[in-house]
C-alpha positions in Angstrom: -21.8 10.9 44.3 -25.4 10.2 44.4 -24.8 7.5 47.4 -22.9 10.1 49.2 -25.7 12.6 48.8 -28.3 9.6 50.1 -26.3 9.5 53.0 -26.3 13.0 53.9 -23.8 15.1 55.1 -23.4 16.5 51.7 -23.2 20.7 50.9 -23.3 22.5 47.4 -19.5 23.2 46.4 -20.5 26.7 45.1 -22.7 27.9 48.1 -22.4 25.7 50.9 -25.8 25.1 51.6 -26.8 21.6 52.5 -27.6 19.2 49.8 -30.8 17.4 51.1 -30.7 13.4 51.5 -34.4 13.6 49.5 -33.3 15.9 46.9 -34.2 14.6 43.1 -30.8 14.0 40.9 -32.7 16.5 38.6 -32.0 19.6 41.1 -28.3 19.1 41.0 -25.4 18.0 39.2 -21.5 17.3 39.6 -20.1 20.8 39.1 -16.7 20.8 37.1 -13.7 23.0 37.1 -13.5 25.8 35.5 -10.4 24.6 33.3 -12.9 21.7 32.9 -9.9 18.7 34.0 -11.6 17.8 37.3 -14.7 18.3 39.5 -15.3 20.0 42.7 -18.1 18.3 44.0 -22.2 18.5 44.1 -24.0 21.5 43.8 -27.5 22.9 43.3 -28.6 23.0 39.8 -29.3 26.7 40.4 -25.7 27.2 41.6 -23.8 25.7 38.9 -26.6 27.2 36.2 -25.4 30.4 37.4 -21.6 30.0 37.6 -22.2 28.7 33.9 -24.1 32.2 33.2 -21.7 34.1 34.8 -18.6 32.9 33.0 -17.5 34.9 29.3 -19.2 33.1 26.4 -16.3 30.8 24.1 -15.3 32.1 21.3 -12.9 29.5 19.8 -14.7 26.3 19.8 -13.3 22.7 18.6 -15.5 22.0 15.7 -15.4 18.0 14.2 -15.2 19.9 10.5 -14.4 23.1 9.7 -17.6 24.2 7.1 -17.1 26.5 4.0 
């Protein structure tokens, strides 16, 4: 993904802005489904940091050991 955002041509999957050819791989990342089995593409840091706030916190958690 980061070659393809090098190349250009490349827009955040949440708000279709353009993803810079220059942009650091620190101000964006590879923004997931919501049911968390695939990925829908690049997006702004900012974007996908406020999909993530936006969404209900999880209640149920997988823990490795269940603590008394």
């Amino acid at each position: 993904v980061a070659r393809l955002i090098k190349g250009g041509d490349q827009v955040c999957c949440r708000c279709g802005a353009p993803l810079p050819p220059d942009i650091p791989s620190m101000a964006w990342h590879l923004d997931h489904t919501e049911d968390r089995t695939g990925y829908l593409g690049p997006a702004h840091k900012e974007c996908n940091e406020k999909a993530a706030r936006a969404k209900p916190k999880r209640q149920n958690r997988r823990r490795s050991r269940d603590w008394f």
